[in-house]
N, C-alpha and C positions, 0 to 999 in steps of 0.2 A: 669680664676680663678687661685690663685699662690697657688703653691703645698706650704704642711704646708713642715718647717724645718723635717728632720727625725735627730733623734740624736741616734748618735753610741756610744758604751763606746770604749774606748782606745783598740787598740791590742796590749794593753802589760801592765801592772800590775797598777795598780790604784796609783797615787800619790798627795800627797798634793796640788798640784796646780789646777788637775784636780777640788777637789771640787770647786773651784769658778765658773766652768760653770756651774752649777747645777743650778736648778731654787731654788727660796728661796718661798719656800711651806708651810711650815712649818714643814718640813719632817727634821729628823737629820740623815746628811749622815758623816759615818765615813769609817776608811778604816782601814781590819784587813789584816793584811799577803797580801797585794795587793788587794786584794778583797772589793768591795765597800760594803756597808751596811747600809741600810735602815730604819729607825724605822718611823713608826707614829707618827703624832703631838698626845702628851699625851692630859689627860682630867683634866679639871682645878682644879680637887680635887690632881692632882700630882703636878702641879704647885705651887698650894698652899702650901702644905707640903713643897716641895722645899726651898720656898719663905721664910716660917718660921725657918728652918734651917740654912738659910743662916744667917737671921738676929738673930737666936740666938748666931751665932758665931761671926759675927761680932759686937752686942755689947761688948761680951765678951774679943775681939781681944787686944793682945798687939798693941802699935803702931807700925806701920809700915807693920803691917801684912794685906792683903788684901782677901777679902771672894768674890765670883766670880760666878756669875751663868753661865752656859752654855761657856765656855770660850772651846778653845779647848787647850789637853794635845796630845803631840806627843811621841808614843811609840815604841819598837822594829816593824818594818812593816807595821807602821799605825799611825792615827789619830783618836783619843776618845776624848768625850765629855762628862764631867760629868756632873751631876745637880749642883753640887756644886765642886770648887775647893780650897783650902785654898792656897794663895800665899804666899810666905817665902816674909820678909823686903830687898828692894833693886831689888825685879824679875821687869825687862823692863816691862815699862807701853806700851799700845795704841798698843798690839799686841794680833791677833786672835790666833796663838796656842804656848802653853806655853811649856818652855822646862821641863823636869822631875826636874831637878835639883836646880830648882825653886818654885818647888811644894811640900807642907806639908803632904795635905790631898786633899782625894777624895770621895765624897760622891753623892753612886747613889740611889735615891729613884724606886723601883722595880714598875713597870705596869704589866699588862699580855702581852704585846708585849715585855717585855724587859727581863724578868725574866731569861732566861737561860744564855742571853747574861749578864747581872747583877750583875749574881752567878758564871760564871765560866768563860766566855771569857774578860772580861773585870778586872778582879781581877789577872787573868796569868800576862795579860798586862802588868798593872802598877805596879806590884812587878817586871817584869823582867826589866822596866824602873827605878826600883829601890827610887818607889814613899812612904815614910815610914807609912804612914797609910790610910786606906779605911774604911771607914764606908757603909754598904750596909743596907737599911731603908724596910724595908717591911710595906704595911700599917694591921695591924691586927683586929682583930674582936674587942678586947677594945681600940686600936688605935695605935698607931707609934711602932715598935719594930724596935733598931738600933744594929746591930752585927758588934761587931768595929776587927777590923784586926790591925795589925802590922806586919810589912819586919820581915821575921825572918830571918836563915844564909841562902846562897843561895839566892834563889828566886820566895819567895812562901812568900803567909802570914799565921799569927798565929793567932786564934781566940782569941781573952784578952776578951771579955764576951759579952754578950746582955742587954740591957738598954730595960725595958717593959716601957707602957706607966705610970706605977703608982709605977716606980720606978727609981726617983732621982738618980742619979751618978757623983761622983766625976771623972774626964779623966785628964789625964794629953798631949792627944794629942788634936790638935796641940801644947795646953798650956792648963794649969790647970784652969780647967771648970766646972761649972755642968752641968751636960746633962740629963735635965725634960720633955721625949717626951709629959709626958701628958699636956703642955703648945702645943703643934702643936696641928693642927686638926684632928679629929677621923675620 
């Protein structure tokens, strides 16, 4: 009988190459400060919100501008993966992780497995990659609430407000928009 593979993680700090030996599970493996990280395949009600996010930005997109699901963003000591990524006109096509300075917006819709990392390791990230806006989506009890951030000086974002689900808004990030979560699902 053949012994199964045993798979060992690296002895020494998690790097972008390593995630290609990863099986493809459906699990989302990124890497903070060297250290791998794990989440679960979401539930298709997070998908879905996703889904409609995406496509409300991309009808809305200038040309040339590209809206992105699942794509990966390379950050100070790591590899993130948002639900949604907004790509500036001209960022390289037919590439799995996108440079920061290529990247507009990043928008993570919140699970119970994702939540801390959503709210606070993942928003250091991509303001110290110097990525100029984050949108973090929570699903609520009337339905979609989005808390939009912006780079402020340094490397930290700034809260600019929260979009309720029955309440229309005008944005001007990535480009000027209206943002109607109560068009997403509840």
């Amino acid at each position: 009988m053949a012994q199964p593979i045993q798979w060992r993680p690296p002895a020494r700090a998690w790097r972008e190459e390593d995630l290609r030996d990863l099986p493809e599970d459906g699990n989302r493996y990124e890497i903070v400060d060297g250290s791998l990280h794990v989440t679960p395949p979401a539930e298709d009600d997070h998908h879905e919100l996703a889904d409609d996010i995406r496509m409300a930005l991309r009808q809305a997109a200038p040309e040339g501008w590209r809206v992105i699901r699942e794509i990966g963003v390379r950050v100070p000591g790591g590899n993130l993966i948002p639900d949604v990524t907004v790509l500036r006109p001209g960022a390289p096509r037919g590439r799995r992780w996108a440079e920061p300075a290529d990247v507009a917006l990043v928008v993570e819709v919140e699970s119970p497995s994702s939540r801390r990392h959503d709210r606070f390791t993942k928003p250091a990230l991509y303001a110290e990659a110097g990525i100029p806006a984050y949108w973090r989506v929570e699903r609520g009890d009337f339905g979609p609430v989005v808390h939009r951030y912006e780079l402020a000086k340094g490397d930290h974002y700034r809260l600019l407000g929260t979009v309720g689900p029955d309440d229309p808004v005008a944005v001007t990030e990535p480009w000027p928009t209206t943002l109607d979560p109560a068009a997403w699902p509840r």
